[in-house]
C-alpha positions as CSV (number, residue, x, y, z in Angstrom):
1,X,-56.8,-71.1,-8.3
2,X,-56.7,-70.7,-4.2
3,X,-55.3,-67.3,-4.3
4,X,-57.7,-66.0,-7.2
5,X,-60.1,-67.5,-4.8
6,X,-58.6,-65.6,-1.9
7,X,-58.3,-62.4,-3.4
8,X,-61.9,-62.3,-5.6
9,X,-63.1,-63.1,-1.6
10,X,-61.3,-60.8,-0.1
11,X,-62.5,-58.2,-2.4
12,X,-66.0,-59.1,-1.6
13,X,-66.3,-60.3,1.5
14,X,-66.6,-56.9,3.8
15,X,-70.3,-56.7,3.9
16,X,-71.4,-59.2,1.0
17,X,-69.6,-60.9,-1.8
18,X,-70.6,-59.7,-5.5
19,X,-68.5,-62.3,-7.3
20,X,-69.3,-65.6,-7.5
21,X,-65.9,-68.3,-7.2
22,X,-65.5,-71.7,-9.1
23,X,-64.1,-74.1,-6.4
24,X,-60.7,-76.1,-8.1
25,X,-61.8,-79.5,-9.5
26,X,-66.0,-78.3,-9.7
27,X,-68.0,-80.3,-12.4
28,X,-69.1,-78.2,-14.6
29,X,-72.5,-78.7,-13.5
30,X,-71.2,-77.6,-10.2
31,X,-69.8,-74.3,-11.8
32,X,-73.3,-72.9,-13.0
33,X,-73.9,-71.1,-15.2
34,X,-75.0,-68.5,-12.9
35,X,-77.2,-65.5,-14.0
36,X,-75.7,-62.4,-14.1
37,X,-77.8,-59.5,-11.8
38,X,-80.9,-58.3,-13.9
39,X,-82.0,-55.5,-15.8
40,X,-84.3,-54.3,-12.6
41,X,-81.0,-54.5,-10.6
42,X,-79.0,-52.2,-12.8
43,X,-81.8,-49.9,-13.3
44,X,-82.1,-50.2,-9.1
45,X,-78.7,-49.3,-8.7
46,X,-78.6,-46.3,-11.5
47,X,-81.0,-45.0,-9.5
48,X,-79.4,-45.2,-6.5
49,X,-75.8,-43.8,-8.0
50,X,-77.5,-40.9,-9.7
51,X,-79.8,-39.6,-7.1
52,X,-77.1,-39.5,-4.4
53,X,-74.8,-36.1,-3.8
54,X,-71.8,-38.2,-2.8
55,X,-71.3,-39.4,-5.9
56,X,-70.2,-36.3,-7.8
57,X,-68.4,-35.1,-11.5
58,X,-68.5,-36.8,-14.4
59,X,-65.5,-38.7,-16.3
60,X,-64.2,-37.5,-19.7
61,X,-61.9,-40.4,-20.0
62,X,-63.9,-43.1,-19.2
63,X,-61.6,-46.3,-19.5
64,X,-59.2,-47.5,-17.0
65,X,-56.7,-50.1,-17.0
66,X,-56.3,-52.5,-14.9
67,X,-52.8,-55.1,-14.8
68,X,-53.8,-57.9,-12.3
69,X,-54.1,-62.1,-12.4
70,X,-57.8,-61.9,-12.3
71,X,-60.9,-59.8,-14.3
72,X,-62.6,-57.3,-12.3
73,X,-65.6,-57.5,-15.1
74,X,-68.5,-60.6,-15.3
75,X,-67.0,-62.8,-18.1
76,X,-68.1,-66.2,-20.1
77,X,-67.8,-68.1,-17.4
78,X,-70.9,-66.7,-15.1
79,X,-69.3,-64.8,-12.7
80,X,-72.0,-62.0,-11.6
81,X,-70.7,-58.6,-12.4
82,X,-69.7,-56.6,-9.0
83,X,-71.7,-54.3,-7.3
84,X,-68.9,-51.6,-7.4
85,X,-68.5,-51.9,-10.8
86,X,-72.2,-51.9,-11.6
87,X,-72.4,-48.2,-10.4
88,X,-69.2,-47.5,-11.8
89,X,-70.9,-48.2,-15.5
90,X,-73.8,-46.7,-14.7
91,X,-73.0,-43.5,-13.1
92,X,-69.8,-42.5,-14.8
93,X,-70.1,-44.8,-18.1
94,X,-67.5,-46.7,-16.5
95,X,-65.1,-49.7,-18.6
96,X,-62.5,-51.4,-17.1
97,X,-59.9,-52.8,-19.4
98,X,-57.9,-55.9,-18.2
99,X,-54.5,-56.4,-18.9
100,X,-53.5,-60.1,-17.9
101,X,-50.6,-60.8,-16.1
102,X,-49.3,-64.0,-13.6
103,X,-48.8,-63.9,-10.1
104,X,-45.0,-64.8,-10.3
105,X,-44.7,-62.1,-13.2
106,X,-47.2,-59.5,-11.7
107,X,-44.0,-56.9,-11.1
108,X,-42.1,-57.4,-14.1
109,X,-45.2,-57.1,-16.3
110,X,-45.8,-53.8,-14.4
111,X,-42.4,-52.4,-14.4
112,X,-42.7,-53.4,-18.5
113,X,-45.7,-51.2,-19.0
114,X,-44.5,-48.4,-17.0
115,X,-41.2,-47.9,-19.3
116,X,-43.2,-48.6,-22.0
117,X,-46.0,-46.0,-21.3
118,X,-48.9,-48.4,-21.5
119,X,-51.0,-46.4,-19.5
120,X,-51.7,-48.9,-16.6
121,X,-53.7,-46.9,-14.3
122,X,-54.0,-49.4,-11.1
123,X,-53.2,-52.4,-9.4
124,X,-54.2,-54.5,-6.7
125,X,-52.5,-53.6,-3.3
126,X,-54.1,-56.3,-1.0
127,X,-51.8,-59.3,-1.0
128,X,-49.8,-57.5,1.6
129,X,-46.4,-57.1,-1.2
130,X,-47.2,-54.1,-3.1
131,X,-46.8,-51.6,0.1
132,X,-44.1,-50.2,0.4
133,X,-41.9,-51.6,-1.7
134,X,-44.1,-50.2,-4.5
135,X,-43.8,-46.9,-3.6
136,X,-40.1,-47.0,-2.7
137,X,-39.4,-48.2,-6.0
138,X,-41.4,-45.4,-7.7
139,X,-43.7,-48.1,-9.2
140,X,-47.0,-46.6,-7.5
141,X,-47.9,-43.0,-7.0
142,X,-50.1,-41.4,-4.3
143,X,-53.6,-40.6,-4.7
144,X,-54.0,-37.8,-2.2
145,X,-54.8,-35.3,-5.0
146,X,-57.4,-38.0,-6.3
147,X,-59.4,-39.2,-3.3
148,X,-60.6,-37.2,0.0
149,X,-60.3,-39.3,2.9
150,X,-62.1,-36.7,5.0
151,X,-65.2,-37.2,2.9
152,X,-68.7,-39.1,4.0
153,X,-67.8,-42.2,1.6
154,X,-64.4,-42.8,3.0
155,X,-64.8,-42.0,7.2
156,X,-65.0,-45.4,7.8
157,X,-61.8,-46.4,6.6
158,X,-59.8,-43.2,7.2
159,X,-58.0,-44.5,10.2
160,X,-56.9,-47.7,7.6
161,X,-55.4,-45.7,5.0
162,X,-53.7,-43.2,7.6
163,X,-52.1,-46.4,9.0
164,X,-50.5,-46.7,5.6
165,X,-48.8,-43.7,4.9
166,X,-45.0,-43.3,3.4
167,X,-43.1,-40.6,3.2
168,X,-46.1,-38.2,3.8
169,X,-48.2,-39.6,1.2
170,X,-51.4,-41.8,0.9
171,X,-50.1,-45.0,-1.5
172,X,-52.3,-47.5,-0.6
173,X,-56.1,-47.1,-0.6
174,X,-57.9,-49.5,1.3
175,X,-61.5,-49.6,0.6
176,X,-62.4,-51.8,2.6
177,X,-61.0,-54.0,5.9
178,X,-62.2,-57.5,6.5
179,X,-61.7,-60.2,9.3
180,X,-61.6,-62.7,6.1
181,X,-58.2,-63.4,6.1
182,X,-57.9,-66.6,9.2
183,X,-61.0,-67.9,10.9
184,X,-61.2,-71.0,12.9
185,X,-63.4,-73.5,11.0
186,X,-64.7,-76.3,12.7
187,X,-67.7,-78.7,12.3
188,X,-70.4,-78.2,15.0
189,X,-71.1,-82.0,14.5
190,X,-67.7,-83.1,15.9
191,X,-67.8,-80.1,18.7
192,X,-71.2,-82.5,19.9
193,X,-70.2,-85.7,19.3
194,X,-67.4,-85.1,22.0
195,X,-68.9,-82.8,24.3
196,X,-67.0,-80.1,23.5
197,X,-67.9,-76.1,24.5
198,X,-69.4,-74.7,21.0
199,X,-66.5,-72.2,19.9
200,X,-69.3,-69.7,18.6
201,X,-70.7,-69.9,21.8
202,X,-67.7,-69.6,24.3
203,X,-67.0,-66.2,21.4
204,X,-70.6,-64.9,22.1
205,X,-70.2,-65.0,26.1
206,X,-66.4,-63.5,25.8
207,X,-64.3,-66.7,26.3
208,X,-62.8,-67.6,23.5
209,X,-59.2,-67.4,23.9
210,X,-55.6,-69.2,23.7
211,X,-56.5,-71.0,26.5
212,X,-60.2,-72.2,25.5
213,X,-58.7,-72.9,22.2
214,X,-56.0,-75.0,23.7
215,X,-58.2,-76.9,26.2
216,X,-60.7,-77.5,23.3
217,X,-57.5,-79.7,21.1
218,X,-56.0,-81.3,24.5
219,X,-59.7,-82.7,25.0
220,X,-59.9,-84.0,21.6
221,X,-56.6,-85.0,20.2
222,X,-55.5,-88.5,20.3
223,X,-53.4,-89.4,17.0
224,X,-53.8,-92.9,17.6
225,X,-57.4,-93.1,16.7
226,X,-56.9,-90.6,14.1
227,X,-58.1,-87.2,16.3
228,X,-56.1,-84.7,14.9
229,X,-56.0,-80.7,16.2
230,X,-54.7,-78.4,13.9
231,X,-53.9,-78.6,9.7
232,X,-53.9,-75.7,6.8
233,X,-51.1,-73.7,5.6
234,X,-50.0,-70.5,6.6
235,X,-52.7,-70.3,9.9
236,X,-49.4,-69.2,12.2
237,X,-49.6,-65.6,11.0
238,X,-53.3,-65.4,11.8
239,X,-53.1,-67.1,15.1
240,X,-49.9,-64.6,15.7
241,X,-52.2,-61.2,14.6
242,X,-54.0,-61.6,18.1
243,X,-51.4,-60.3,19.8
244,X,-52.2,-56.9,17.7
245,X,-47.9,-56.5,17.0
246,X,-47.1,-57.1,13.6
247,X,-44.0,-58.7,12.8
248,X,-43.4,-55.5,10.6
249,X,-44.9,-52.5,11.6
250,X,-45.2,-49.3,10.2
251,X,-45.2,-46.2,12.5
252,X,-44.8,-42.7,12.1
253,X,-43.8,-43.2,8.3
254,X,-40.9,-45.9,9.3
255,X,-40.9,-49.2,9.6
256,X,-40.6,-51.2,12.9
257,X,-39.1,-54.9,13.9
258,X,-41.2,-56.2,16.2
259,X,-39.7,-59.5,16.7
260,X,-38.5,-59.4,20.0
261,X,-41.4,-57.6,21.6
262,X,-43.0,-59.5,24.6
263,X,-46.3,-60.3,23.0
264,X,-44.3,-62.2,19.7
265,X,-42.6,-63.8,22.1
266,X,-45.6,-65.3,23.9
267,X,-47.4,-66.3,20.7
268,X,-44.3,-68.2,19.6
269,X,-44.0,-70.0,22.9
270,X,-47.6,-70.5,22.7
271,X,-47.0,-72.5,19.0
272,X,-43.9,-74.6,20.2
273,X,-46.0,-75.7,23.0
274,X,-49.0,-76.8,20.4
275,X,-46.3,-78.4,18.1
276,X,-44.6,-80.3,21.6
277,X,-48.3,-81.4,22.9
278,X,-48.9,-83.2,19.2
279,X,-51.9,-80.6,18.1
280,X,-50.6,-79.6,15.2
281,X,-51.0,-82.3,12.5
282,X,-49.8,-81.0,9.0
283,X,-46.4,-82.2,8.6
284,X,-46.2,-84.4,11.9
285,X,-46.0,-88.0,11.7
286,X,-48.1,-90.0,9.2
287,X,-50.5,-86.9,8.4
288,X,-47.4,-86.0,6.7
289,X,-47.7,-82.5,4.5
290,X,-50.7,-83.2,2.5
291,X,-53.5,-80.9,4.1
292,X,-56.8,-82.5,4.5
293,X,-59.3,-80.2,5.0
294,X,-62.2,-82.9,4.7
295,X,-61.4,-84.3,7.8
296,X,-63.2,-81.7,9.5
297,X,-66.2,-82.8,7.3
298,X,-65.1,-86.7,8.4
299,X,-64.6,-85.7,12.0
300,X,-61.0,-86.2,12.0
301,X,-59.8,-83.1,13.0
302,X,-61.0,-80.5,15.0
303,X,-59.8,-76.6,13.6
304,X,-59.0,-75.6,10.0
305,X,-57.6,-72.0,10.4
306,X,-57.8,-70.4,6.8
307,X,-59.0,-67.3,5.0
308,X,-63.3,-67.2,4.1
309,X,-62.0,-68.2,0.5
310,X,-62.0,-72.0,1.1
311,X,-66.0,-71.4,1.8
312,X,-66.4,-69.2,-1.4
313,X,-67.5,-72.0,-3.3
314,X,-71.0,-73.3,-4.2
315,X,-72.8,-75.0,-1.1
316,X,-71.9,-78.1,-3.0
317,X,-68.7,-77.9,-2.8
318,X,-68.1,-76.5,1.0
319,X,-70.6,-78.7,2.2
320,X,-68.7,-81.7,0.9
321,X,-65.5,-80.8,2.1
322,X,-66.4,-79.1,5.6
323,X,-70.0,-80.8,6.4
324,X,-72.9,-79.2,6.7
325,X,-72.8,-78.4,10.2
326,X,-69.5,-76.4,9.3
327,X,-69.0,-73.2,11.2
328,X,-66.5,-71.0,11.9
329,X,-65.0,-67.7,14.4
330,X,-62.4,-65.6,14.6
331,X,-58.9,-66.5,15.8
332,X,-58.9,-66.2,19.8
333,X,-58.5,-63.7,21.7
334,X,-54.7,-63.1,22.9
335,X,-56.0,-62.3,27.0
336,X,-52.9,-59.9,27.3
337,X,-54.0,-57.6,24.3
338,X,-55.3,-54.4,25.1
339,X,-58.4,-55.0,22.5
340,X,-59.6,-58.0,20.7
341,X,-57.2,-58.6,17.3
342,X,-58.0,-60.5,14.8
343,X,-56.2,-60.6,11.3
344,X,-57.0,-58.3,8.5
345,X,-57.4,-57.9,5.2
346,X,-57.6,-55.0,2.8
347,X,-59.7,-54.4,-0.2
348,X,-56.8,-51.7,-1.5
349,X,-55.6,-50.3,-4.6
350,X,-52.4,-48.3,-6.2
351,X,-52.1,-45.8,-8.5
352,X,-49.5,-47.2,-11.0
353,X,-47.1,-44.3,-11.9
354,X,-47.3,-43.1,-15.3
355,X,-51.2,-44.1,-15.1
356,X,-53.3,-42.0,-17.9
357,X,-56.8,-42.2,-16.3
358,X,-56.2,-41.6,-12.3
359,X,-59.3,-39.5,-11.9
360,X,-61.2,-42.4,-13.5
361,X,-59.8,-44.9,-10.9
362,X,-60.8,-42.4,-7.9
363,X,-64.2,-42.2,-9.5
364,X,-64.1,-46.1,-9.5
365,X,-63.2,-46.7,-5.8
366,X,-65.7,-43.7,-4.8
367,X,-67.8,-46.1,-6.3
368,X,-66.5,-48.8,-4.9
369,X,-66.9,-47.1,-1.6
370,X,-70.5,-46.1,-2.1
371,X,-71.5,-50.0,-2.8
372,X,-70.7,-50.5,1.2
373,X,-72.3,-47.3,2.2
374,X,-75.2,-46.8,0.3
375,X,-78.0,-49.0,2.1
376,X,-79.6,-50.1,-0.8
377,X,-76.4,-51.4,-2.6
378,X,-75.7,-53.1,0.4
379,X,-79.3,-54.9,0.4
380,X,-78.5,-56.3,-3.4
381,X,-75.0,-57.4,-2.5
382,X,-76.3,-59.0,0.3
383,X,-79.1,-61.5,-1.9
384,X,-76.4,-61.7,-4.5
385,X,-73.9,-63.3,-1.9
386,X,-76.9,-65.6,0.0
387,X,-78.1,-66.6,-3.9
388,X,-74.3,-67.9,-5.0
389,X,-73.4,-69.2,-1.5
390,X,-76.1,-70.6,0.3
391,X,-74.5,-69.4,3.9
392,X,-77.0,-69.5,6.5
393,X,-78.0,-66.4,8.1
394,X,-75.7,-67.2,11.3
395,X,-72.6,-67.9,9.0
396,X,-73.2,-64.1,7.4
397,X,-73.8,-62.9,10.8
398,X,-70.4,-63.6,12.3
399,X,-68.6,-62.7,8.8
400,X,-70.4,-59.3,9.2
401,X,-69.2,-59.5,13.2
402,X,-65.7,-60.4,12.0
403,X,-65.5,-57.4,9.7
404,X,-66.3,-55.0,12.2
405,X,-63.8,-56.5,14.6
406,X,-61.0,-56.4,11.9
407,X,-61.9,-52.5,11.0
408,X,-61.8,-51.1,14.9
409,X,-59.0,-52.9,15.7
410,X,-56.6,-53.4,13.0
411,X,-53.0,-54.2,13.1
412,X,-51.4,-54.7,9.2
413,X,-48.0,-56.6,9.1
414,X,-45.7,-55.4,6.5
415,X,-42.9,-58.4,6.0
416,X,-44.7,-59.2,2.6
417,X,-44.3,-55.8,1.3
418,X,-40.4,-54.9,1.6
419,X,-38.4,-57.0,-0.4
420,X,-38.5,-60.7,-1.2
421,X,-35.0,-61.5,0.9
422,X,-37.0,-60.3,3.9
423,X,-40.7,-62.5,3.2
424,X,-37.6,-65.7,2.4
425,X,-36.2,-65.0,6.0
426,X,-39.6,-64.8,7.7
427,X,-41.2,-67.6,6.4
428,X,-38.1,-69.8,6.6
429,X,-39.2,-73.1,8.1
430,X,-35.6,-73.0,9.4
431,X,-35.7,-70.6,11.7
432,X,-38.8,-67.9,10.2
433,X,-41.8,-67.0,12.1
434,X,-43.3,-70.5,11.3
435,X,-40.7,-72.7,12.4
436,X,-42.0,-72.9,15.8
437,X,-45.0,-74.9,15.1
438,X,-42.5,-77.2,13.6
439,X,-40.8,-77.7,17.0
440,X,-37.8,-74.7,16.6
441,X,-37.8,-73.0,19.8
442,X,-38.2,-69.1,19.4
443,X,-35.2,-67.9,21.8
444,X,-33.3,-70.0,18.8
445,X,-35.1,-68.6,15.6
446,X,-35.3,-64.5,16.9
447,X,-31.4,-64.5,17.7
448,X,-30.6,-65.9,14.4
449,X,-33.1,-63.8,12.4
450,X,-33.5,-60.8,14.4
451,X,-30.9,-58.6,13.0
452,X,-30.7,-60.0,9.3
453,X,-34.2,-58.5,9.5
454,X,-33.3,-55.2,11.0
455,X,-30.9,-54.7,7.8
456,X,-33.6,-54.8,5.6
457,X,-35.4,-52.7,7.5
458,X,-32.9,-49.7,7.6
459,X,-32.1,-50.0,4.2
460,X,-35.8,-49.3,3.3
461,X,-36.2,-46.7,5.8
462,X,-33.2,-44.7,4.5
463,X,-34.8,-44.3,1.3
């Protein structure tokens, strides 16, 4: 259920978020049922899509297919129909056909259907393991005779798919590039109650950094009246994307280990230090490994790094988790960095090989490009996100801020996308890119993985 959430959110969440989420364990008075947009909102956005010259052609085939864990389209259960593909049905006559699939299968079932000449036409490229694993294996197809990059709908995120490019070919394209993926939550209730700087503040005025962040959790941690610093899962690889060096990175077409450059090196000090001074709390001493992200609500603990998703949920439900006076920012700021990093995420899509409608995906993501910007979609994205959420303005304010951020300065990490063994030797708690938070000095962890990784590495780049 979490990564549905994750990835519906991270779908959504650039400017506004079109699909409503059901939060795991929500009454089904919780859940709605919500309204889906009205017949004054399609007509609104027909007229938009058909009055505007970037929008161009018409589709013959009309139907794509689409193999993913999740439904693009509104369904039974109330989920508002997207904006995107709103203007996909009305300007082009537009249907989406879903072909089901599991997360753990999701390869298997698309391998399947390419020998078996289903027709799948795309799939969903923004968990960070289709690229370029996909592409090496011939599973994907590029799109460069489908989209134009140089066009007015895709100029913002040019520079993103250009960062993506294998063996002189476009493979990946990212509509859109959020700051979703880690932010610092925290309850401003707690921040008061112990006189503590107002992380949103110490952002706006330009100090919120490793160190603020770290002064911040030696000011309020004491274990032994239950003041814990840090708990979710998976926060070291946001924390670790404000050094702007990937793990992985991809430059000039090849992929690059980055695991012994100066600035991993500092971040992974930087952990072990947290993990030696008792800040980190999920799997330490009695917290044990059970996360508990209502104790920021409870005042227990004073950061919850994880993606936008865990607040995707009716106010109900975030509100009774984090508080009311939850708020969050982006990761801080690495002072040695030549710009301000943050993670990001990509809204991204392949075309599958052996697809039998690619022109009638590249009509969809034009679409899907015009919803963020065409001012007017925009506006009804925007109500449709504040009438499902109930965010207050400031909370959509710094989403919006974080987006921006994450597009001008991105920095995309590859590990997930090259093979399995190398994501298993990365995320070891052993010796990965984690284990320093769990008291495993770097020096110890780099020599052991370092060249394992490298392997991998030239393996993929030979082919």
């Amino acid at each position: 259920m979490k990564r549905y959430a994750r990835m519906a959110l991270s779908c959504l969440l650039a400017a506004v978020l079109t699909v409503p989420l059901l939060a795991c364990g929500a009454s089904e008075a919780d859940k709605g049922p919500k309204k889906d947009m009205s017949a004054a909102t399609r007509e609104q956005l027909a007229d938009l899509a058909k009055s505007d010259e970037r929008l161009t052609g018409e589709l013959e085939n009309k139907t794509i297919k689409w193999l993913s864990t999740w439904d693009i389209n509104s369904d039974d259960t109330g989920k508002t129909t997207p904006v995107e593909l709103a203007i996909f049905q009305e300007r082009y006559g537009g249907k989406i056909e879903w072909h089901q699939t599991t997360h753990s299968a999701r390869y298997n079932d698309l391998a399947n259907a390419i020998n078996s000449d289903e027709g799948i036409d795309f799939f969903y490229a923004g968990d960070w393991d289709a690229f370029p694993k996909g592409a090496v294996r011939g599973m994907f197809v590029p799109y460069d005779d489908y989209l134009d990059l140089d066009s007015e709908l895709w100029a913002d995120v040019k520079d993103a798919n250009d960062s993506m490019i294998w063996d002189g070919k476009h493979y990946v394209a990212a509509v859109e590039v959020t700051g979703d993926n880690c932010a610092i939550i925290y309850n401003r209730k707690t921040i008061d109650e112990n006189g503590l700087d107002d992380p949103a503040e110490l952002f706006e005025k330009g100090k919120w950094d490793w160190d603020a962040f770290q002064d911040m959790l030696s000011e309020f941690v004491d274990t032994s009246n239950e003041h814990y610093g840090i708990d979710s899962w998976y926060f070291e690889a946001g924390l670790s994307a404000s050094t702007g060096v990937p793990y992985i990175g991809l430059e000039d077409g090849k992929l690059v280990n980055n695991l012994r450059d100066e600035a991993i090196e500092d971040y992974q000090n930087w952990m072990y230090d947290l993990w030696q001074s008792d800040y980190i709390a999920l799997g330490v001493g009695d917290y044990g490994w059970t996360s508990r992200d209502y104790y920021i609500g409870e005042g227990k603990l004073l950061f919850y790094p994880c993606g936008l998703w865990t607040l995707g949920t009716e106010k109900s439900q975030w509100s009774k988790t984090f508080g009311e006076d939850v708020f969050f920012v982006p990761v801080p700021k690495y002072e040695k960095a030549d710009e301000y990093y943050i993670p990001a995420s990509i809204n991204a899509y392949c075309f599958v090989k052996g697809g039998h409608n690619p022109e009638g995906v590249a009509k969809f993501l034009d679409c899907f490009r015009f919803s963020k910007v065409c001012e007017g979609a925009q506006e009804i994205s925007d109500q449709q996100f504040i009438d499902d959420y109930e965010w207050t303005d400031e909370m959509i304010e710094m989403k919006n801020k974080m987006n921006e951020m994450a597009l001008e300065n991105h920095s995309f990490d590859f590990y997930n996308g090259i093979s399995a063994d190398v994501t298993s030797v990365l995320d070891s708690s052993e010796h990965g890119v984690r284990a320093a938070s769990r008291g495993v000095p770097w020096s110890e962890s780099v020599n052991s993985i370092y060249d394992q990784v490298q392997n991998y590495i030239d393996e993929i780049n030979g082919k």
